[in-house]
C-alpha positions in Angstrom: 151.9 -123.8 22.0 149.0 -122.9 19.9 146.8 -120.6 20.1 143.2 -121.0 20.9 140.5 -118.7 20.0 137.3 -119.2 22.0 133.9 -117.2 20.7 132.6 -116.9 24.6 129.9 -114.5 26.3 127.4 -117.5 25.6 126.9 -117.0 28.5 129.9 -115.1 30.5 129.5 -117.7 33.4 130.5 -120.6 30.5 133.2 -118.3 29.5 134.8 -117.8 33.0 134.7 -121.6 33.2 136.1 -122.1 30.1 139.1 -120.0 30.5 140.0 -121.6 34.0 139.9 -125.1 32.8 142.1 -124.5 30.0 144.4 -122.0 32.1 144.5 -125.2 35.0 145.1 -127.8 32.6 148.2 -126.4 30.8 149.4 -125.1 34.1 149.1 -128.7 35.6 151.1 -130.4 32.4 153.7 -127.6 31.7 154.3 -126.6 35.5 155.7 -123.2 36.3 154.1 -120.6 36.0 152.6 -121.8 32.0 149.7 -120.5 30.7 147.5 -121.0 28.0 147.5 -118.5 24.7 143.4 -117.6 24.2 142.3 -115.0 22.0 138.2 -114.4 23.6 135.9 -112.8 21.3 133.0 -112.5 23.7 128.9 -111.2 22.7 126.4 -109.7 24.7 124.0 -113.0 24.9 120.9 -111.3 25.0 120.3 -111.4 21.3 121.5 -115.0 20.9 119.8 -116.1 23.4 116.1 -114.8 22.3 116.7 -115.7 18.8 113.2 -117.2 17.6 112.7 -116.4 14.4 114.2 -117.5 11.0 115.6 -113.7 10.7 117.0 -113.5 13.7 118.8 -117.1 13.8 120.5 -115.8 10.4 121.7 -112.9 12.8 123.1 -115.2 14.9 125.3 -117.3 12.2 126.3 -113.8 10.5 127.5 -113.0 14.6 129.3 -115.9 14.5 130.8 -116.2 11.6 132.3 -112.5 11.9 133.4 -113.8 15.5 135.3 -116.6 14.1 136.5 -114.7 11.6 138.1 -112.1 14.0 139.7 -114.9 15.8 141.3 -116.2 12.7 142.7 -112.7 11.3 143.8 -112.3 15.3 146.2 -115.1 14.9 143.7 -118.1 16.2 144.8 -122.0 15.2 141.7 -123.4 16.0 138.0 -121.8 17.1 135.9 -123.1 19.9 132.2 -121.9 20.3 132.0 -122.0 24.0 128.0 -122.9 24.2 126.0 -126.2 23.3 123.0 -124.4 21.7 125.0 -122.5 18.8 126.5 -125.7 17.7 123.6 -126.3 15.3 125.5 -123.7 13.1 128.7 -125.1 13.5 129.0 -126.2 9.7 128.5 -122.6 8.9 130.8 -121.6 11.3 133.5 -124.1 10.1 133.3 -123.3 6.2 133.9 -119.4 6.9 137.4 -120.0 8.5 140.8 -121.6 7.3 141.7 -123.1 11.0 139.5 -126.2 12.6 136.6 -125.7 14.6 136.7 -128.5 17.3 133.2 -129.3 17.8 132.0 -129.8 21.5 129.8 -132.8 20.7 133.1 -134.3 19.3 134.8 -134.4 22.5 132.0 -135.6 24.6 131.3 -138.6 22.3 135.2 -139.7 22.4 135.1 -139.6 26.3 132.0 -141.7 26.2 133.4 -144.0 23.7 136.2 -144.5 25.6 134.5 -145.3 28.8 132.1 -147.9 26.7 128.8 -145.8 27.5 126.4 -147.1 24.2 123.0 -145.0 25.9 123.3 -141.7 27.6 120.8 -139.1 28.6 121.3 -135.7 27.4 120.1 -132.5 29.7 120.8 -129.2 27.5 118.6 -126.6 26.5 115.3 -127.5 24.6 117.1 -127.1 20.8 120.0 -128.9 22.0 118.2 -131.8 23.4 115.5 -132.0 20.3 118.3 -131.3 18.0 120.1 -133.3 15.7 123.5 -131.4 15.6 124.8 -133.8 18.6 123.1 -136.8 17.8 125.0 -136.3 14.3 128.5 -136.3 16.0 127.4 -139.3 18.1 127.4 -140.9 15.0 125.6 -144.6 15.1 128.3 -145.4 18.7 126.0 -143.9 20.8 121.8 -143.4 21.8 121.0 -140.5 23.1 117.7 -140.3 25.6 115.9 -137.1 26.2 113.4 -136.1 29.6 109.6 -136.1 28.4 108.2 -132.9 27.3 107.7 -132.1 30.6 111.5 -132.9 31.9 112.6 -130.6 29.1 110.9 -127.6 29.9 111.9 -127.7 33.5 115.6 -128.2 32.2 115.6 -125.7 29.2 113.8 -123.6 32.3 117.2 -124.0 34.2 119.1 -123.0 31.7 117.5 -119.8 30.8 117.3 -118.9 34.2 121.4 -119.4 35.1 121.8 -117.0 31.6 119.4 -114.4 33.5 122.1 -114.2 36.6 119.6 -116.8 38.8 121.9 -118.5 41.1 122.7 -122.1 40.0 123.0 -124.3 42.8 118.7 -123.6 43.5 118.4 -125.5 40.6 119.9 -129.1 42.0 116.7 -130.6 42.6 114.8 -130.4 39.3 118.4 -131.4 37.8 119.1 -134.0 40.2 115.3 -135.3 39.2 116.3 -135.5 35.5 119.1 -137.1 36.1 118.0 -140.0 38.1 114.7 -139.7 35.6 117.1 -140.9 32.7 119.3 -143.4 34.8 116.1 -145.2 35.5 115.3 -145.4 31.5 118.3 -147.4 31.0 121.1 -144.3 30.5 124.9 -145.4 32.0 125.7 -141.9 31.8 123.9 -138.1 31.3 125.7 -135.2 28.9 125.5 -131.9 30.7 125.0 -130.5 27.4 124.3 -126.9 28.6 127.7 -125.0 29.4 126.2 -123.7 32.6 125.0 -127.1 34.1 127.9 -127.9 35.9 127.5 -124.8 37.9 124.4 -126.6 39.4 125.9 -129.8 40.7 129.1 -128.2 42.1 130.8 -130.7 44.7 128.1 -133.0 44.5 129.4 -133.4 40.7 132.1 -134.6 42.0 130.4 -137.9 43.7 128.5 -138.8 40.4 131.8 -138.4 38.4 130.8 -142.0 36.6 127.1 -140.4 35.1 127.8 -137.0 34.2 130.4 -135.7 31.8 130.2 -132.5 31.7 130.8 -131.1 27.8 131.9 -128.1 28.9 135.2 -129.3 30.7 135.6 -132.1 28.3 135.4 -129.4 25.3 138.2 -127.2 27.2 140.3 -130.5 27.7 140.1 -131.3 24.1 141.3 -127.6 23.4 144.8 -128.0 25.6 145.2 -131.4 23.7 144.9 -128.8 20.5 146.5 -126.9 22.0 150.0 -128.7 23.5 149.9 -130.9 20.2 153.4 -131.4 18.3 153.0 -130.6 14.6 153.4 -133.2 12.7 157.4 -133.0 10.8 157.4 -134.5 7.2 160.5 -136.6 7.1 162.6 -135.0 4.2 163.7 -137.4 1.1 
């Protein structure tokens, strides 16, 4: 089994998610009492989080790229950013390590590709949504639809209020309202592309299991494929 290094604490409730998907999943395919090998190199989010200008953003890559690093010299095979937002500077993050950064965009698109979704609403925070970092990794497969300018403030809202400790499950409504906002535009299928979203639907998640995909589990999945993946044996001659 390989080991997976996860740069968490963005925020600590993604994290905590993070660790028991992973932990479930390998238990559930290796039985026993298996677990997964993580190395978590977790930040105080504050910072991150209340980056605004050019300064501080370069902060932020130089925090990530010493996190990734870490994991690396720690014995890491792969890196995992466990947060949507800091994926703009996933390039950055990539070319200052040796081992693969699997990208959370990447694994969301190849569960909607294989479940022939072609346009999806995406509910993240504001620079997720407006960003081009996932719509890159989409790739030209898939059309990604944003709420109005109003939708997205009363998501990004959300999401800065389950980072402040606000309980998550208050917040149903407005995301129930953007959700059935961007199934009316057309969308088969809405990307929880904030690692805390899930947190809101809770069981009802579980009814609309056809329209959300939640990137957060479907990043963790992709890490125990990484993971429990046989290294590939050249054949001698």
């Amino acid at each position: 089994m390989k080991t997976i290094g996860l740069i968490g604490g963005m925020g600590w409730q993604s994290t905590l998610q993070y660790y028991h998907a992973i932990n479930s999943e390998i238990s559930a395919r290796l039985g026993g009492s298996h677990s997964a090998r993580i190395i978590i190199d977790s930040h105080d989010f504050h910072s991150i989080a209340n980056a605004s200008t050019k300064a501080e953003y370069m902060a932020v890559q130089s925090l990530l790229v010493d996190s990734a690093q870490r994991l690396e010299l720690a014995g890491a095979d792969c890196v995992a950013m466990a947060c949507n937002t800091v994926h703009r500077l996933a390039s950055k993050v990539a070319a200052a390590v040796d081992i693969p950064l699997l990208h959370i965009a990447d694994a969301t698109r190849d569960a909607l590709v294989r479940d022939g979704h072609s346009r999806v609403g995406i509910l993240g925070t504001r620079a997720t949504m407006e960003g081009s970092f996932y719509r890159s990794q989409m790739g030209g497969e898939i059309e990604l639809i944003v709420p109005d300018n109003s939708g997205m403030n009363s998501v990004n809202q959300v999401a800065r209020d389950i980072n402040r400790g606000c309980s998550a499950e208050q917040y149903l409504p407005t995301m129930q309202e953007a959700v059935d906002t961007l199934l009316a535009q057309g969308c088969t299928a809405v990307i929880l592309a904030c690692t805390e979203f899930a947190l809101v639907f809770g069981q009802t998640r579980q009814e609309l299991a056809v329209t959300l995909y939640d990137s957060a589990r479907l990043h963790a999945l992709a890490l125990v494929e990484f993971a429990l993946a046989e290294p590939i044996r050249l054949q001698e001659t």
